[in-house]
C-alpha positions in Angstrom: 0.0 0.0 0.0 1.0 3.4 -0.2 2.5 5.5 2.2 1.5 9.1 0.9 1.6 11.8 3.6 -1.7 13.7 4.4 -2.4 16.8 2.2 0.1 19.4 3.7 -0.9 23.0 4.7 1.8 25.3 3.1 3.8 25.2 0.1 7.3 23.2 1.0 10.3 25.7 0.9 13.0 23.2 0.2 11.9 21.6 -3.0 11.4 25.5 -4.5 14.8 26.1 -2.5 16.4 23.0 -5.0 15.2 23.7 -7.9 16.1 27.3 -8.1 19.6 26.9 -7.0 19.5 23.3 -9.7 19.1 25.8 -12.4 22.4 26.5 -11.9 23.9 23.4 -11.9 21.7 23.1 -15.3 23.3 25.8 -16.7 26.6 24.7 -16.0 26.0 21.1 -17.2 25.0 22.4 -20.5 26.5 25.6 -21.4 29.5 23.7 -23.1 27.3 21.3 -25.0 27.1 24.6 -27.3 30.9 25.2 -28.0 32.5 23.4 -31.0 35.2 22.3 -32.4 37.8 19.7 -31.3 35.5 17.1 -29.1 36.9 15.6 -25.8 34.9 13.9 -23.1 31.0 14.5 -22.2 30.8 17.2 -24.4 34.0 19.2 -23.4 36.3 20.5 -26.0 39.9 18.9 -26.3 42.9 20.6 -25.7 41.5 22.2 -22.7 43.8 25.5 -21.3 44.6 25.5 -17.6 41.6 27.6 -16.5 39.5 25.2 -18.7 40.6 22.2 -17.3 40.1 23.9 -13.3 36.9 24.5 -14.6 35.9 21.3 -16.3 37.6 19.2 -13.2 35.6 20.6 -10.9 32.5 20.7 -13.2 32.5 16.6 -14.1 32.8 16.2 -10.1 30.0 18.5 -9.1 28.0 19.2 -12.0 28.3 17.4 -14.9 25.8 13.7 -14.9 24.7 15.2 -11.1 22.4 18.1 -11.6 19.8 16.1 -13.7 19.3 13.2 -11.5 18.5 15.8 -9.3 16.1 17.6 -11.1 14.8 14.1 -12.0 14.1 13.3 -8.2 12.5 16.7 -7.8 9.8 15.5 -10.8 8.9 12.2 -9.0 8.6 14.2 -5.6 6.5 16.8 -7.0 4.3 14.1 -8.7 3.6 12.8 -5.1 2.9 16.4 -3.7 0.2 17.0 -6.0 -1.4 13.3 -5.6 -1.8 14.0 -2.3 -4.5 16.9 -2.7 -6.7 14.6 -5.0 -8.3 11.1 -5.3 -5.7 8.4 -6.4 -7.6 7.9 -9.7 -8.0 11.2 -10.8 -4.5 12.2 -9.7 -2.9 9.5 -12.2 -5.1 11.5 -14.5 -3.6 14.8 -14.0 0.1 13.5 -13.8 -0.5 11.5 -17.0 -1.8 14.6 -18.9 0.6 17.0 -17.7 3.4 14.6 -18.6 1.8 14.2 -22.0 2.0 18.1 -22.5 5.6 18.2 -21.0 6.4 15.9 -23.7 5.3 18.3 -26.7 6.9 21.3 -25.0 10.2 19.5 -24.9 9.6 18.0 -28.6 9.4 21.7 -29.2 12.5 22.7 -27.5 14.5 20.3 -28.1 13.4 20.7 -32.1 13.5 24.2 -32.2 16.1 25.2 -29.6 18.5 22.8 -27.5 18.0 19.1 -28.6 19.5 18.0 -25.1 16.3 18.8 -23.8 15.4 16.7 -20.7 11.8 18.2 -20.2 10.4 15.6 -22.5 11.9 12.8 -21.0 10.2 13.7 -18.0 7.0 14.1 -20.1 7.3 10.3 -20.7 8.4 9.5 -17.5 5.3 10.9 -15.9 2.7 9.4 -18.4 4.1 5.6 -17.8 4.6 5.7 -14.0 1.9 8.1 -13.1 0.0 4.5 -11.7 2.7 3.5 -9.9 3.7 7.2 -8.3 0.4 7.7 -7.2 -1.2 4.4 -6.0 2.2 1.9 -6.2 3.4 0.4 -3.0 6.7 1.5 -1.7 8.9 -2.0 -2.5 7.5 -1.1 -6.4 9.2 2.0 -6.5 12.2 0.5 -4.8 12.5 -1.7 -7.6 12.2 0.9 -10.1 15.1 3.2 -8.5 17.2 -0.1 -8.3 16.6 -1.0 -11.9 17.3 3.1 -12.7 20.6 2.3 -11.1 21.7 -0.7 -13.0 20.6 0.6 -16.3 22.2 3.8 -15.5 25.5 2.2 -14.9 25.3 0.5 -18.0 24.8 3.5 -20.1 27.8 5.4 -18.8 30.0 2.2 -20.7 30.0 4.9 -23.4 30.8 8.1 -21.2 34.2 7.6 -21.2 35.3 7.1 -24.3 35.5 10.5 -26.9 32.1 9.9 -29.1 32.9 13.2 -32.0 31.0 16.2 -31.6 28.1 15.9 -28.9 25.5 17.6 -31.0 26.5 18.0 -34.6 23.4 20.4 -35.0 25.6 23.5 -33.3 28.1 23.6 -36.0 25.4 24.2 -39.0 25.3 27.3 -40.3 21.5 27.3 -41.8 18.7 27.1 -38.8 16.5 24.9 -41.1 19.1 22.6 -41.4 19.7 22.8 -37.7 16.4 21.9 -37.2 16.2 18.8 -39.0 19.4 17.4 -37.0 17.9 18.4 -33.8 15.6 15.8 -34.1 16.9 13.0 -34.3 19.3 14.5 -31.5 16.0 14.8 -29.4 15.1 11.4 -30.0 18.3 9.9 -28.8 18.6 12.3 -26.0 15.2 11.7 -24.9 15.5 7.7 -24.4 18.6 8.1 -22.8 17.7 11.0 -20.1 14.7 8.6 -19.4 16.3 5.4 -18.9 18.9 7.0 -16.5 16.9 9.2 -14.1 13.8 6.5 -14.1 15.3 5.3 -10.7 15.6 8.8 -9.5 11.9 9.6 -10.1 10.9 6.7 -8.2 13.5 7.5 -5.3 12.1 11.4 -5.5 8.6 10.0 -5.0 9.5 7.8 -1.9 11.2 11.0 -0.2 7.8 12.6 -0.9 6.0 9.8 0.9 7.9 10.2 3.7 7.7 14.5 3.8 11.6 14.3 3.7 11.5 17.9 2.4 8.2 19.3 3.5 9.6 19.0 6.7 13.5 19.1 7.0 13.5 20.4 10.4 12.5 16.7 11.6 15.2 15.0 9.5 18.0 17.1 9.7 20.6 14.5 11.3 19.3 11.9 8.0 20.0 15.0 5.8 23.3 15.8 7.0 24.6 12.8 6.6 22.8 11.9 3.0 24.2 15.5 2.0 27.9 14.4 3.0 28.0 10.9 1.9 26.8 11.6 -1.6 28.2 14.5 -3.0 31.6 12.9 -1.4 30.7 9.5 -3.3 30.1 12.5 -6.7 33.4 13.5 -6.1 35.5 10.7 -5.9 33.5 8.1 -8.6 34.1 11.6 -11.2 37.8 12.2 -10.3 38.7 9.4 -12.7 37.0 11.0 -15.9 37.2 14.6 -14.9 41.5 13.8 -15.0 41.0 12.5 -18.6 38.7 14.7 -20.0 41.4 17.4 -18.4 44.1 15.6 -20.0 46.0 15.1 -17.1 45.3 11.7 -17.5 45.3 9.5 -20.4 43.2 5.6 -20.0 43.5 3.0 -21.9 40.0 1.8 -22.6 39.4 -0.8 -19.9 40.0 2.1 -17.2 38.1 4.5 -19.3 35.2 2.7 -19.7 34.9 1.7 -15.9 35.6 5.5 -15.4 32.7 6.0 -17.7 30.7 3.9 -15.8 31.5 5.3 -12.1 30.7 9.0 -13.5 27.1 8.0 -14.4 26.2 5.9 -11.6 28.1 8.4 -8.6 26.1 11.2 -10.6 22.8 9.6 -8.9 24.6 9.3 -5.8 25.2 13.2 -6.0 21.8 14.1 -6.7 20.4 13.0 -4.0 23.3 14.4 -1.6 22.8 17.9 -3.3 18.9 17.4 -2.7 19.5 16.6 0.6 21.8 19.6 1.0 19.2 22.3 -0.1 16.7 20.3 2.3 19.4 21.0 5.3 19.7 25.1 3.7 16.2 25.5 3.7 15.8 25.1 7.8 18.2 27.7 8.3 17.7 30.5 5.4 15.3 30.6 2.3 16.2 33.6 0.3 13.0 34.5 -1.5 15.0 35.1 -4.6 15.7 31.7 -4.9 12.6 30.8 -4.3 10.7 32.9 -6.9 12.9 30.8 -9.0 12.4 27.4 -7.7 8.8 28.4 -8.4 9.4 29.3 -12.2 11.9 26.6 -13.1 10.2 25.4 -16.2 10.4 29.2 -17.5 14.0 29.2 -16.4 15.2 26.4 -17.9 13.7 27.1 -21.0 15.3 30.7 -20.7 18.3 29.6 -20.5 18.6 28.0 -23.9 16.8 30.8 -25.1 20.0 33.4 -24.1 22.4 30.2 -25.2 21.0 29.8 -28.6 20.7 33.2 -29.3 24.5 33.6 -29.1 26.6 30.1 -29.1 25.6 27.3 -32.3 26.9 28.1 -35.5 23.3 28.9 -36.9 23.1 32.0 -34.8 25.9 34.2 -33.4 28.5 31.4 -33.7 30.2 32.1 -30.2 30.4 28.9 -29.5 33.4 28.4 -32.1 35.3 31.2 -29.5 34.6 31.3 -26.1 36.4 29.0 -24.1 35.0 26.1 -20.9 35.7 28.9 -18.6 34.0 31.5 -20.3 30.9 29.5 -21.6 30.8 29.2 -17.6 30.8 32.7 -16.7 27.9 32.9 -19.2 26.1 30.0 -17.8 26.3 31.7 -14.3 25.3 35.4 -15.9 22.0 33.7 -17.7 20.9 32.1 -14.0 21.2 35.9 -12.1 19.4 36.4 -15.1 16.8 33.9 -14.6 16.8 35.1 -11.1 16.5 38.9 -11.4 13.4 38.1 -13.5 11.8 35.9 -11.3 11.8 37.9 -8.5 9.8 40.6 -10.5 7.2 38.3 -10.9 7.1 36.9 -7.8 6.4 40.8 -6.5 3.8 41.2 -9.5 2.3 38.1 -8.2 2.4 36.3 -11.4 3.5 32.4 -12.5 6.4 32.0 -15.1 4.8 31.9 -18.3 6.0 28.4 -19.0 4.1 27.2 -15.9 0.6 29.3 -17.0 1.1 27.6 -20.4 1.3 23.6 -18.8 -0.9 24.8 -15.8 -4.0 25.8 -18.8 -3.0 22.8 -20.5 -2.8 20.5 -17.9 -6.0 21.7 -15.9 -7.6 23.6 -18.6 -9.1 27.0 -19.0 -10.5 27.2 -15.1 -8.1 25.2 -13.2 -9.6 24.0 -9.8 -7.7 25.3 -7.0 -5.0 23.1 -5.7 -3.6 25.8 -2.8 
């Protein structure tokens, strides 16, 4: 049977909290995706300089294969917090449509924008667990986040070995062209982002059951130690491909692959120490910045490849043939203030991030009932 917590009162702080300080680590994991020319490891050029490798070391241990897991999580426990405000049957309902309309909004952006798009994965997540989220029993979802974890490991095989350009779309010069290549780019990108953060929905949705982050105050010895454990397990299963995508070391492919293999898996390992980390922030501050943002992070996200596409592939500004790891950074870092700066004006106006009005009308339609 299900252990679903009772309908809570208040909005939770630390899941807004998470996602609003996420979008940075999103940012960050993507930014270099857009720069082209000689290809290296997860995305990263070859031939890095020494601020470049700083940068991209500390990046594959934090960042890079940890901030969507975490993001992931945040979908399955979201999912749970609004099944708990409506009967089982009709709550599969709503998660199933509103992952259905998640999934043409990322078709969209990932066609017409940033083919790496992981909203649509999410999209298909929610339509074929929705069942299970709402109305599953607990040793279900278990299974789920174990078998996330095994199929996970087996996809990073490939993560450490060079693979060409990541997205061969950025280089294009003609948008129409770039178009076409972005979607079969989607495609792949989609079944991949899906089978790896599968287990992390399911593991986000058993935190939920349990309030973990409704109520961090009452778990705040669990969260330390969840917070320490996994972003030190990130760390130290990343060292091995964040030294040969620096160039500091150079595998032969045995070692590469298992290096491969321990950046994937210790990236699910980080995203739930980094979610348990924002839980242990939120009981102490809760900067209503961050918040507005957490609140708008569909908008955001979408923002940022709005400001990245404007200026980095080929078929626009072609910056991306330029800049270098370290500077695509400081960009990634500028578009997030960004993201911030505009969230908080809404949040004073009152108003939802226009992403969210868009998936709210179509999820709920014209008069949505109100949810609190």
């Amino acid at each position: 049977m299900s252990t679903v917590a009772g309908t809570p009162t208040t909005r939770a702080v630390a899941p807004d909290l998470a996602r609003g300080a996420m979008l940075l680590m999103i940012a960050l994991a993507n930014v270099h995706l857009y720069l082209y020319g000689s290809a290296g490891l997860r995305g990263y050029p070859a031939d890095l300089g020494l601020a470049d490798q700083i940068v991209a070391l500390f990046q594959l241990m934090f960042v890079d294969g940890r901030a969507y897991p975490l993001f992931a999580m945040l979908v399955g426990y979201g999912a749970v917090q609004s099944a708990r405000r409506r009967e089982p049957g009709r709550a599969v309902g709503i998660l199933r449509r509103r992952g259905a309309w998640m999934m043409a909004i990322g078709a969209l952006h990932g066609v017409l924008l940033f083919s790496a798009d992981i909203v649509g994965a999410y999209g298909v997540l929610l339509v074929l667990s929705a069942g299970v989220l709402v109305r599953g029993s607990d040793g279900a979802l278990r299974m789920i986040a174990l078998a996330g974890l095994l199929v996970t490991g087996a996809v990073g095989v490939s993560s450490g070995l060079p693979s060409g350009p990541a997205w061969p779309s950025m280089t294009v010069t003609d948008p129409a062209l770039a178009m076409l290549l972005h979607l079969p780019e989607w495609l792949g990108s989609t079944v991949v982002a899906a089978l790896t953060t599968v287990g992390m929905v399911a593991l986000g949705a058993l935190a939920a059951r349990r309030g973990i982050l409704d109520e961090p105050g009452r778990c705040r010895p669990f969260l330390r130690r969840t917070a320490v454990t996994g972003i030190a397990v990130a760390a130290v299963t990343g060292l091995p491909l964040a030294l040969a995508a620096t160039g500091w070391w150079q595998p032969t492919t045995v070692p590469a692959l298992v290096a491969g293999v321990l950046h994937q898996v210790g990236g699910l390992a980080g995203g739930v120490g980094f979610g348990a980390l924002f839980g242990l922030i939120s009981t102490r501050t809760a900067p209503r910045a961050l918040l507005a943002t957490g609140r708008r992070s569909l908008s955001n996200y979408l923002g940022q490849s709005v400001v990245f596409c404007a200026l980095l592939p080929a078929w626009s500004l072609g910056l991306g043939a330029d800049l270098t790891v370290w500077q695509a950074s400081l960009l990634g870092v500028a578009t997030w203030l960004l993201g911030i700066a505009a969230s908080a004006v809404l949040e004073r106006a009152g108003r939802r991030g226009p992403a969210e009005v868009v998936l709210r009308r179509l999820t709920y339609g014209r008069r949505p009932a109100r949810t609190g």
